[in-house]
N, C-alpha and C positions, 0 to 999 in steps of 0.2 A: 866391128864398127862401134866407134863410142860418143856419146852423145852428152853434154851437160845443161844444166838448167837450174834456177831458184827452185821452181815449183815443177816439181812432179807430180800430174794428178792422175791417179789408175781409176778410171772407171769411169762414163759419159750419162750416168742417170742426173738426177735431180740435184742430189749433194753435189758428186765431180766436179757438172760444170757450173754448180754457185758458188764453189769455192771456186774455180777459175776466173770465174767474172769479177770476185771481190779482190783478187789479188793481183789482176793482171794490168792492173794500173801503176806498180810499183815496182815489176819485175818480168821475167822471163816464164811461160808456164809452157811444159810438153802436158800433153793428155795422150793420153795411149789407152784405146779400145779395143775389145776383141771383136767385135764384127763393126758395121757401119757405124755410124755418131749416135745414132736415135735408135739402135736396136737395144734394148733395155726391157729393164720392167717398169720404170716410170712411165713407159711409153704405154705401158697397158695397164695404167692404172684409171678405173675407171669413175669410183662414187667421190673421190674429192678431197682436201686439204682442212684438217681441223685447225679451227682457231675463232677465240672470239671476237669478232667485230669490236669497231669500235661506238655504233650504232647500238648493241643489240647482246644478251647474255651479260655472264661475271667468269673471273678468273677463278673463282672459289671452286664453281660447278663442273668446270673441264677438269680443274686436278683431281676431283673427288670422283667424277667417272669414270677417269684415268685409274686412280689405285683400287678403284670398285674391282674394274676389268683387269688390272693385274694382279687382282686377291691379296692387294698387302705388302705385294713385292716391289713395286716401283720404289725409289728412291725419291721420300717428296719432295725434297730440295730442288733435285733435277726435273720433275714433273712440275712444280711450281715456275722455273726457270725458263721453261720451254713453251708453259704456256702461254706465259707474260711476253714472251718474243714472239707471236702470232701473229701481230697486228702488223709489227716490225718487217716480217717476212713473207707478210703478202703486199704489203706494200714494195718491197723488195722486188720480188714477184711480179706484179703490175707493172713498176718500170721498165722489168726486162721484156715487158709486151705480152703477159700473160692476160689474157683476158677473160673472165669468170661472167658467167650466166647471168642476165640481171632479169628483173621481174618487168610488169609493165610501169609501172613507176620509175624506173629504172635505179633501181636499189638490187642489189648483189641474192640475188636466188638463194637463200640459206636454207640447206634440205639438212635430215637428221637421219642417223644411221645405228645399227645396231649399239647399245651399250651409252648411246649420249642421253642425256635427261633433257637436252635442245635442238633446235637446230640451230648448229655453226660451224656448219661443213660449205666449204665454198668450191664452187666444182664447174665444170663448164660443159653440161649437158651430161652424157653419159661415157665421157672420152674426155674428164679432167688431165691426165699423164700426157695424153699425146696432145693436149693444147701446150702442157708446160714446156715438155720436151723440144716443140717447135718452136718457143719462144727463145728456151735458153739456149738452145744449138745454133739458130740465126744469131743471138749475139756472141754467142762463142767463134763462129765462123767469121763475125765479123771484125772481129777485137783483133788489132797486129801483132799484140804482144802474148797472143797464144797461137801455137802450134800444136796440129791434130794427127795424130799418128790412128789411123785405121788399122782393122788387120793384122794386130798385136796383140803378145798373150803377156800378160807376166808371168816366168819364170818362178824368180825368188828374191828377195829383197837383200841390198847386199849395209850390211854392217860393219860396222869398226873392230867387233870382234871377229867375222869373220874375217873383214879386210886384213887384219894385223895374224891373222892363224890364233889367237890365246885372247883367254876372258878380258874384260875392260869392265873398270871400275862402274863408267856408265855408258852403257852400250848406248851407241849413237847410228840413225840410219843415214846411208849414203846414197842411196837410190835404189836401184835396181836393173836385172838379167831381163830382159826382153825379147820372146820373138817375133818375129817376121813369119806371119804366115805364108804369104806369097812368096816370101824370098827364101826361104827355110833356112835364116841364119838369124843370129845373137846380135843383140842388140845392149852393148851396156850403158846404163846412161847416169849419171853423176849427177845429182839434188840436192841444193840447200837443204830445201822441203821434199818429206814424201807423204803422198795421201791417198790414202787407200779407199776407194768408191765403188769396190765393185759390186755391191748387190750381195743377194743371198745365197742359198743353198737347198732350192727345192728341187732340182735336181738330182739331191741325192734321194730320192723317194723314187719310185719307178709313176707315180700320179701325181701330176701337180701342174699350176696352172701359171710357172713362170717360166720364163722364154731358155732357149739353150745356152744361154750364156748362165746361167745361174750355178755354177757351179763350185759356189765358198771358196772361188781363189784366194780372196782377200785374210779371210778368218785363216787359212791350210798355212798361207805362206807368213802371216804375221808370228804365228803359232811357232811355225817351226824357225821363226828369229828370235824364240824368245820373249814373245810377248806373251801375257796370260788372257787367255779365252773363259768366260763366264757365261752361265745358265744355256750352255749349249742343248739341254734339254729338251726347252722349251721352243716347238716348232710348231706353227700354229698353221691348222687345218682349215682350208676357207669353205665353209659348209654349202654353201651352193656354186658350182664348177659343171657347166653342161656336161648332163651324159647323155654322149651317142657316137654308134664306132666309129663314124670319120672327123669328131669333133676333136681336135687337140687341145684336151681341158682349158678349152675358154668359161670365163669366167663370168659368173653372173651378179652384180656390184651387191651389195649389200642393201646401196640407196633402192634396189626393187624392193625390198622389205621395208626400210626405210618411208618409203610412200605407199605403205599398207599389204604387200604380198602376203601369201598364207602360207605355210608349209604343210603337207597333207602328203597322209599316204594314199597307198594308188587306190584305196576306196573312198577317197576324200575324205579321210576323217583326219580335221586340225589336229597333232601332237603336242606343240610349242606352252599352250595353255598347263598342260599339267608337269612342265618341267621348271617355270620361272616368273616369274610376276612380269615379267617385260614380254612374254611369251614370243614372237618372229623380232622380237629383237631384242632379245638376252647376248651378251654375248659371246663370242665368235666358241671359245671353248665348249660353252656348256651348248649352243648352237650344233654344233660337226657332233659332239657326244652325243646327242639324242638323236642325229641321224644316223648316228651308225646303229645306233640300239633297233631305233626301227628296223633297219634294212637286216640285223641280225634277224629279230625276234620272229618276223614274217617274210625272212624269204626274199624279200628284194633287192633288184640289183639297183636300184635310185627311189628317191622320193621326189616330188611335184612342188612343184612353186608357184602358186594361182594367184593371175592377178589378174581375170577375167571380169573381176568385179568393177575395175574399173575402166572407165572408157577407151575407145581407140583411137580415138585421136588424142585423145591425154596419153595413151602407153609411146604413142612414135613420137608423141614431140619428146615428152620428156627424157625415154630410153631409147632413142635414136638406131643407135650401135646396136643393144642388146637384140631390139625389133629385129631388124636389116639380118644381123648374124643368125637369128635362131629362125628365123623365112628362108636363108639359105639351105638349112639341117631340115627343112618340111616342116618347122614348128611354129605356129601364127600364136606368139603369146598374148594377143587380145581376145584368142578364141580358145585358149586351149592352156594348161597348165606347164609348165617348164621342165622337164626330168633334171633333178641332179642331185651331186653325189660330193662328199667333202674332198681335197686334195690336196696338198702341202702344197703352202702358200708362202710364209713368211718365219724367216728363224728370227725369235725377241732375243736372243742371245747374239754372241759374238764377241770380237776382240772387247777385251777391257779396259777403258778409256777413261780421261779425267772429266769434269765437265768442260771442258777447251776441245776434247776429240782427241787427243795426245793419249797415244799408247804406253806403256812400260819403256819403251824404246826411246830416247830422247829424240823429236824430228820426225816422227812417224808418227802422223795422225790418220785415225779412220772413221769416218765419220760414215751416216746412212745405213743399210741393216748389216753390212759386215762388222758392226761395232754393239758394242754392249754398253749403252750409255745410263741405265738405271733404270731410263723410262719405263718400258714397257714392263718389267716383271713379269709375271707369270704370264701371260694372255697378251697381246696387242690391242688398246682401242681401237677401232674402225677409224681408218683417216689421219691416225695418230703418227702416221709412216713418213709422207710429206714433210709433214712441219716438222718431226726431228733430224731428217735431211736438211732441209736449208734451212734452221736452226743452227743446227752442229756446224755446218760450212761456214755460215757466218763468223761464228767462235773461233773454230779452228785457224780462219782465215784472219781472226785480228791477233793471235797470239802469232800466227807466222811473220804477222807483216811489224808486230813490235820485236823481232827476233833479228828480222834481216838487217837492219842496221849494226848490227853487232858481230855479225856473219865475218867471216873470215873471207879475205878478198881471195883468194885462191882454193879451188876444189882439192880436195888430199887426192892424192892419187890410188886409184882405185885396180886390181888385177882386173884384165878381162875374162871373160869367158874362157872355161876348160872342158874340153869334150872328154878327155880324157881316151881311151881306146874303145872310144862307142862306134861303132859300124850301122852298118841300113840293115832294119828289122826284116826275116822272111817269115816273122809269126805274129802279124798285127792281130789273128784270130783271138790272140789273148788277151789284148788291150780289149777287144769288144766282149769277149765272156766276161769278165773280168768286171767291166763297165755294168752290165746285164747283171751279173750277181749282186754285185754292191745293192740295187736299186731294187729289186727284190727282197734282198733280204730286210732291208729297213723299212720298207712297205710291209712286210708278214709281223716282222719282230718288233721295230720301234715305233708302232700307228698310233690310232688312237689313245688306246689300249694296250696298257703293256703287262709284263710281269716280270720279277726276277729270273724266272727261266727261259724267258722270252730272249731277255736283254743280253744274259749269258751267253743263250747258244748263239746271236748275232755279234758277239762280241769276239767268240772264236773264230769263225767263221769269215770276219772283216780281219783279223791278226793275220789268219793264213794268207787270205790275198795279199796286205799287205805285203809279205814278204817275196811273192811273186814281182809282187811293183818293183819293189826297190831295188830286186835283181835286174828286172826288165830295165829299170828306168837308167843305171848306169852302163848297161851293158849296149845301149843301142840309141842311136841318133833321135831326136825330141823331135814329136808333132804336138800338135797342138791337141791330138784327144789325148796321149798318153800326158802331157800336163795337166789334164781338166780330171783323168782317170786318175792322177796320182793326187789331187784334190779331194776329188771328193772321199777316198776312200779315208785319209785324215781328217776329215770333218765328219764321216759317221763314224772314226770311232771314238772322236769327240763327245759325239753327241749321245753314242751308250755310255760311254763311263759317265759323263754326266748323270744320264740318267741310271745307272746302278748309283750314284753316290744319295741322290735326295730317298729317303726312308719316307716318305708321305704323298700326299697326291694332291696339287697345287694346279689349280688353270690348265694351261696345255697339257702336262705330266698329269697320268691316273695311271696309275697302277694296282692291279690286283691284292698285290702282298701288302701295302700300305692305302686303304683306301681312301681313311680319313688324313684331313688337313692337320699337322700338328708345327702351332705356332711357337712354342717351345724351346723347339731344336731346330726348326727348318725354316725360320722365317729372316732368310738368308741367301745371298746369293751363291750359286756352284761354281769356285772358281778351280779351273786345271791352270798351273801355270807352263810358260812357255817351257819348249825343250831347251834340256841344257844344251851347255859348250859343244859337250861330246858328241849329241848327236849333230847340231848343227856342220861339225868335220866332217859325220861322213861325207 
């Protein structure tokens, strides 16, 4: 089946569908999701969207928290850039129906969160994500001139060098291989534009507190077109994540700290004080590092979050969701402290992009956490996630739509799909070992805490499976976990060479062998560049 479009958008969070909105007035948009519209991680995002007011704060104070929190590494051009579009993009925001918290005066609830110096986080109670999410998906669904493909994976994005078999002076994307879940067949589809939204890669950790779709499609397959991926390193551990065995690392927002939580070990004694001047809200790195140290140094399998101190009718109005959620697990946290435990959360790395969201690839933009846009550097600010999504979307969306008028009235013709002599697999048990190792092994080897011996023996050990994959993967008929299994296994071992290449220890990355920060030689980004020609043939 072959399908063509202007806009191809891969992925339904926050970015996807605000670049679909901004551009669907001017042309054709497919969106293809891998499960329903709204299952995402925007959808569980819960403390809120940074940016300052136009009431309240300065632009000076966001970029400066901003390179506080990524030790140096942010890009301040980009960080300036991003925050000055805040205002821009929640306005944006509010007209596609998002509606944000207001106080009794009815002025916009501005709470504060790890790492900010104010509060200018706009949020809409304890379930910001899923207010946006329902916003922009009603007018996604309601817009004519976009079409929503559920139920889709992406494959691999198809090129001009691939298309032509041999290098190109400037590689240019053409769309993309798609499948059909339900129908278990190919899908190729032809784009002016392609744009990559799919989210991150917490997934590849065996702990973490983003939904099963997180499996660095977006970063695996831009990679392997050729595109260059940077600071894959740095994957940021969100330091409070309920623990308890039937919880599926749900996440505890940061805004509980935010409005005064404590962190304590399990004989109450406060930690945070002797690690940071910001003490429960230093952030998120130096946060998850000192809870792992606790849980080393005595013994523990989590630390406590108490926020018993303050009232209960203040904890339910304000944290809604968190109340509700942790009363279903037996835990009343207006009477009793919260157990939790850090868990990969968010890669600040990803594909390498201009500030417009434009890849190496001419035509392929990625915008949202599959992209490496400068901002974050070492660490991620708290809430900083949001507004570089529909940020990015907006950009990316105005260089697309000054493009299409110059567009070529006819799609090149593109090969379809080749299965080649792949048959029906009678050994999925490997796809799921396979699955199983990966996520272990970067959970033991690339955590918190690493070492160079650490990163080496995961580094072997991801080489071998891969070459398992790559037999498996041409040898036998494509599902959908063996696409997400051939994912993720290229994005950890992304994310160890990355981290063998930085010699120092910056934010996210600490390393044993390098403990200290050296600005010297490392105060830089890690970039791998894309595969060549050659592997792209195989």
């Amino acid at each position: 089946m072959k399908l063509t479009t202007d806009f191809l958008v891969i992925g339904s969070g926050i970015a996807g569908l605000s670049y679909a909105l901004k551009v669907a007035e001017q042309g054709s948009v497919l969106l293809v999701t891998k499960r329903d519209i709204d299952f995402t991680a925007t959808r569980l995002a819960q403390g809120g969207i940074a940016a300052v007011s136009t009431e309240q704060g300065d632009f000076f104070a966001h970029t400066e928290d901003t390179m506080v929190a990524g030790v140096d590494l942010p890009h301040r051009d980009i960080v300036d850039l991003t925050v000055r579009m805040g205002p821009k993009v929640i306005e944006d925001l509010i007209n596609w129906g998002v509606e944000f918290s207001r106080n009794e005066q009815n002025e916009y609830d501005m709470t504060r969160e790890g790492g900010h110096s104010e509060r200018r986080i706009f949020h809409a109670k304890d379930a910001t994500g899923r207010e946006i999410e329902r916003a922009l998906v009603l007018a996604v669904q309601n817009h004519p001139a976009i079409q929503v493909l559920e139920n889709h994976i992406a494959i691999d994005l198809i090129t001009a060098a691939k298309n032509l078999h041999e290098p190109c002076a400037i590689n240019s994307c053409l769309g993309a291989h798609v499948f059909d879940i339900e129908g278990q067949s190919v899908v190729t589809i032809g784009a002016r534009f392609t744009v990559l939204a799919t989210g991150g890669a917490g997934k590849v950790y065996l702990y973490t507190c983003n939904p099963d779709v997180a499996t660095g499609d977006g970063v695996a397959m831009a990679w392997r077109a050729g595109a260059a991926v940077a600071n894959m390193e740095f994957m940021q551990f969100h330091p409070t994540t309920l623990y308890h065995p039937n919880a599926k690392s749900f996440l505890i927002s940061e805004a509980v700290r935010g409005e005064g939580a404590i962190l304590r070990r399990r004989d109450g004694t406060a930690f945070m004080a002797d690690q940071h001047p910001l003490k429960d809200l230093a952030p998120r790195d130096i946060v998850a590092r000192a809870i792992d140290h606790q849980m080393k140094q005595y013994g523990d399998d989590c630390v406590f979050l108490d926020m018993t101190h303050k009232s209960a009718d203040y904890i339910c109005d304000r944290f809604p969701m968190i109340y509700e959620t942790c009363l279903e697990y037996g835990i009343d946290m207006t009477k009793e402290p919260i157990p939790v435990v850090p868990a990969a959360h968010y890669l600040c790395g990803g594909v390498q992009v201009d500030s417009h969201g434009e890849s190496g690839i001419r035509n392929l933009f990625v915008i949202g956490e599959s992209a490496c846009t400068g901002l974050h550097g070492a660490n991620r600010l708290a809430s900083n996630s949001l507004l570089e999504g529909v940020v990015f979307a907006r950009r990316a969306a105005e260089t697309s739509l000054q493009r299409l008028a110059s567009s070529p009235a006819e799609f090149p013709s593109i090969a379809p799909w080749d299965s080649g002599n792949a048959t029906d697999s009678d050994e999925e048990v490997i796809v799921a070992h396979n699955w199983e190792e990966i996520r272990r092994c970067m959970w033991s080897y690339v955590g918190i805490v690493r070492s160079n011996k650490r990163l080496t023996r995961a580094l072997m050990r991801i080489q071998l499976i891969q070459q398992e994959i790559i037999e498996y993967y041409w040898n036998f008929h494509l599902t959908s976990d063996l696409i997400e299994l051939r994912n993720i296994a290229t994005v950890a071992e992304l994310i160890v060479k990355s981290a063998l290449q930085r010699k120092e220890s910056r934010g996210l990355h600490f390393t044993l062998d390098y403990p200290e920060r050296d600005d010297q030689n490392w105060k830089k980004d890690t970039v791998i560049p894309g595969a060549t020609f050659e592997n792209l043939s195989q």
